[in-house]
Wavefront OBJ file of the C-alpha trace (Angstrom):
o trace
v 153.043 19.693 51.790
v 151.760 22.841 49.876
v 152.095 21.975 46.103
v 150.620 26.109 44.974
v 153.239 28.345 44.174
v 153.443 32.170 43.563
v 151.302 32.998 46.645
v 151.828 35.334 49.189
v 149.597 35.452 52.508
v 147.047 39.174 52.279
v 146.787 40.533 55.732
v 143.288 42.547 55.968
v 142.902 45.581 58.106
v 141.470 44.613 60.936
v 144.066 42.778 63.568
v 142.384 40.151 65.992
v 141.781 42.744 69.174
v 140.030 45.145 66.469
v 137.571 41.912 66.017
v 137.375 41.188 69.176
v 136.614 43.935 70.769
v 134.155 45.006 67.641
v 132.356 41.372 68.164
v 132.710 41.296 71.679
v 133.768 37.577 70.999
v 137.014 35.463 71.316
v 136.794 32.389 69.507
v 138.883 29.016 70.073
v 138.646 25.734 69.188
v 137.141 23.023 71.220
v 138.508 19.245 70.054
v 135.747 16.450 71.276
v 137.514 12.919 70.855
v 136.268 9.809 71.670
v 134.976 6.249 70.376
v 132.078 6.254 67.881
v 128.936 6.600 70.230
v 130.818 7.797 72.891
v 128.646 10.929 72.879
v 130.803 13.733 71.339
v 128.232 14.792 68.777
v 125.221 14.857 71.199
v 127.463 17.007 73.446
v 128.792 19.568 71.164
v 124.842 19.737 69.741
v 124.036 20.835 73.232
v 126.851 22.859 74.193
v 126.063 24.678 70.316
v 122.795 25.486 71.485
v 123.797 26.780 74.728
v 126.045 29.027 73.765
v 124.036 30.497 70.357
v 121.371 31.050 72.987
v 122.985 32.763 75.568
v 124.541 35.148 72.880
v 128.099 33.364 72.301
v 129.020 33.120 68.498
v 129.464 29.422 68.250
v 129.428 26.667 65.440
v 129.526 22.675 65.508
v 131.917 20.681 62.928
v 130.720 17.081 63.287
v 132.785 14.387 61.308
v 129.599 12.742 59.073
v 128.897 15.951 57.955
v 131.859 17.126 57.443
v 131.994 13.925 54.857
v 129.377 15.035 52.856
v 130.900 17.819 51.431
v 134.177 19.316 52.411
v 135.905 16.281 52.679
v 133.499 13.879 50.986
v 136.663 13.145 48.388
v 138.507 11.208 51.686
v 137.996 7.372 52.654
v 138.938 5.592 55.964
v 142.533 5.082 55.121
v 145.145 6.290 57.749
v 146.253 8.776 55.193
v 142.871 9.859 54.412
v 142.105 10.051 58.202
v 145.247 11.912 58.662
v 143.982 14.248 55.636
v 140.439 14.612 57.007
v 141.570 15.784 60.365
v 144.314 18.077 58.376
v 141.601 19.899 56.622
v 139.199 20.252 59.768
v 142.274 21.486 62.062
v 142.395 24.202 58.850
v 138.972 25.211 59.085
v 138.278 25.565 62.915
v 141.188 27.482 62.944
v 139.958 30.080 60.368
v 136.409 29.948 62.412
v 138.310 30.683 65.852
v 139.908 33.273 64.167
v 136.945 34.706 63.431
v 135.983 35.193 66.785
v 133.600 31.467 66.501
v 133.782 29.328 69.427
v 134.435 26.115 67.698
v 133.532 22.622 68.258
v 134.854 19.428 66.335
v 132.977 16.453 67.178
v 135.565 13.804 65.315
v 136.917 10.588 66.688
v 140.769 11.607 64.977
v 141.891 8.260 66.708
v 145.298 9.642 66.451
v 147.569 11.890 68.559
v 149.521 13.006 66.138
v 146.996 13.888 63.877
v 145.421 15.748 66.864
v 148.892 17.155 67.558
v 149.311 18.708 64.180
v 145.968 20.428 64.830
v 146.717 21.875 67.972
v 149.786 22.704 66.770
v 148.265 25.018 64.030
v 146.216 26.862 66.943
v 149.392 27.337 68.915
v 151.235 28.675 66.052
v 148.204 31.571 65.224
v 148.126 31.719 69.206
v 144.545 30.890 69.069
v 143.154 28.592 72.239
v 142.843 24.687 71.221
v 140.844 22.711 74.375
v 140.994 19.149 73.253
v 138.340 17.075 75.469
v 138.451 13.803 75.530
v 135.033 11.678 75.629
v 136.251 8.578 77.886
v 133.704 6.511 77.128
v 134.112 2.256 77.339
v 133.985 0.549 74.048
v 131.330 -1.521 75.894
v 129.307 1.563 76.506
v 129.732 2.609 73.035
v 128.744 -0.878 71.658
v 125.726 -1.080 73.658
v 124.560 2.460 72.533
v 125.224 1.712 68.825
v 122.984 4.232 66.918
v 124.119 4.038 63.482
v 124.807 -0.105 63.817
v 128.799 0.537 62.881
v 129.776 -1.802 66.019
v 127.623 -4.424 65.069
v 128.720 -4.070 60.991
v 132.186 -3.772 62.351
v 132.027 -7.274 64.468
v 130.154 -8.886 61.326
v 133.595 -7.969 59.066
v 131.528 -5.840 57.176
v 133.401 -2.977 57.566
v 137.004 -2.818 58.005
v 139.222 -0.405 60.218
v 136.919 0.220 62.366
v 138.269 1.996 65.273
v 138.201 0.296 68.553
v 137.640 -2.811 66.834
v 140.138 -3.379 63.915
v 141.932 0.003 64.121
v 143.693 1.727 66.945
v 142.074 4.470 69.047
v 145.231 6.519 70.743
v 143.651 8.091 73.705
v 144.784 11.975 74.969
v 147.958 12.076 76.777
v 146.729 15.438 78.816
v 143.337 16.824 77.346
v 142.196 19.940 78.127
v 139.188 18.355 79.910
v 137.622 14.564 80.378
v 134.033 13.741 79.986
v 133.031 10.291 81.323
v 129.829 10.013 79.914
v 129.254 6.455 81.211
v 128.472 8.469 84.129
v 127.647 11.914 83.444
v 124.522 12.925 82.152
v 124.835 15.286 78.617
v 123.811 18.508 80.786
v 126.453 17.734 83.274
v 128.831 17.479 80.475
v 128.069 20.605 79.041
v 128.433 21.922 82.279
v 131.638 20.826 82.405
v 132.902 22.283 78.832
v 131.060 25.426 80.080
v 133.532 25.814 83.118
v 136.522 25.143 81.229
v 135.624 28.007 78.668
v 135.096 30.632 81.525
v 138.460 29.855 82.992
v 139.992 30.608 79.367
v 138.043 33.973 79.563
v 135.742 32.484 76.618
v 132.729 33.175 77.709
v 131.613 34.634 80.932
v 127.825 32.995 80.552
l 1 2 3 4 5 6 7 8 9 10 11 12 13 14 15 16 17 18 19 20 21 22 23 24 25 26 27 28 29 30 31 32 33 34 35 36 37 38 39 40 41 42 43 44 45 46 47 48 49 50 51 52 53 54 55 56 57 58 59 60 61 62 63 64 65 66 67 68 69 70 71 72 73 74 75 76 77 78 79 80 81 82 83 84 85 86 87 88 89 90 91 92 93 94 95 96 97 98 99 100 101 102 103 104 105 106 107 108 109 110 111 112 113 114 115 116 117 118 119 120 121 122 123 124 125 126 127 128 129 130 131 132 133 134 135 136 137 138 139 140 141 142 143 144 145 146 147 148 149 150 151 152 153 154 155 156 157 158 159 160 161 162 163 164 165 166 167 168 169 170 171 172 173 174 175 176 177 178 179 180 181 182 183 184 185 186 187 188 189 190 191 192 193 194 195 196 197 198 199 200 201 202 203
């Protein structure tokens, strides 16, 4: 709920086919979902680099870092979640406005908070690809690079998702990575193909 008042939204002078045909860029969102240590941050990293280096305007929003600034204010509540994920749906909307191809590395366990995001996209008819790292929590545990699964299972952190907290998988993503059994390249590939059928890039 919007609590300012006395505000009025200030259209510039420039309309979205001005930009992108001056930029030569279309921007859109791309949602990577998964467990913790599924891979979604290693994947965007890659697909980031890919994209800056073939000449694509392109920019990574990964949740920790996200958490040290923007939204370092927000806990692990489900209302804080919920608010998190609210603010980041916000922002990667603004950057695939600008003509940014966006990529949110976040594990927003849930669909409605996902929903709301995509929903925002629709609404500014601006492309949201949600892709959803399907990765086993026994993949994830085993890979454990920040030691949250093994805190977690120790009850020294609570609402933990996948262990104590609910993870609501995709009902129909956009795309599925399965990184149990595809390499990070071949994921990239992957997210690389579904942004040339969108007419995203052509690289």
């Amino acid at each position: 709920m919007a609590h300012s008042t006395n505000i009025t939204w200030h259209a510039g002078e420039l309309t979205r086919r001005d930009r992108v045909a001056a930029l030569k860029a279309r921007g859109c969102t791309m949602w990577f979902t998964g467990l913790s240590a599924s891979g979604k941050s290693t994947i965007a990293a890659a697909l980031e680099r890919h994209l800056v280096q073939s000449g694509t305007m392109a920019y990574r929003l990964d949740g920790d870092n996200i958490r040290m600034g923007l939204n370092r204010n927000l806990g692990f509540s489900a209302e804080d979640r919920a608010e998190n994920i609210r603010r980041i749906g916000e922002v990667s909307r603004l950057f695939a406005d600008a003509g940014v191809v966006t990529l949110t590395s976040f594990i927003s366990p849930y669909v409605a908070d996902r929903e709301a995001c995509r929903g925002m996209h629709v609404a500014a008819d601006l492309p949201f690809l949600e892709v959803f790292v399907d990765t086993p929590i026994a993949v994830c545990e085993a890979r454990d690079p920040k030691g949250l699964y093994k805190k977690a299972r120790a009850g020294q952190i609570s609402g933990f998702t996948g262990i104590d907290d609910p993870y609501e998988p995709p009902q129909k993503p956009e795309l599925v990575l399965r990184t149990a059994e595809l390499s990070v390249q071949q994921c990239v590939e992957e997210c690389l193909t579904l942004l040339r059928s969108r007419g995203i890039v052509s690289k």
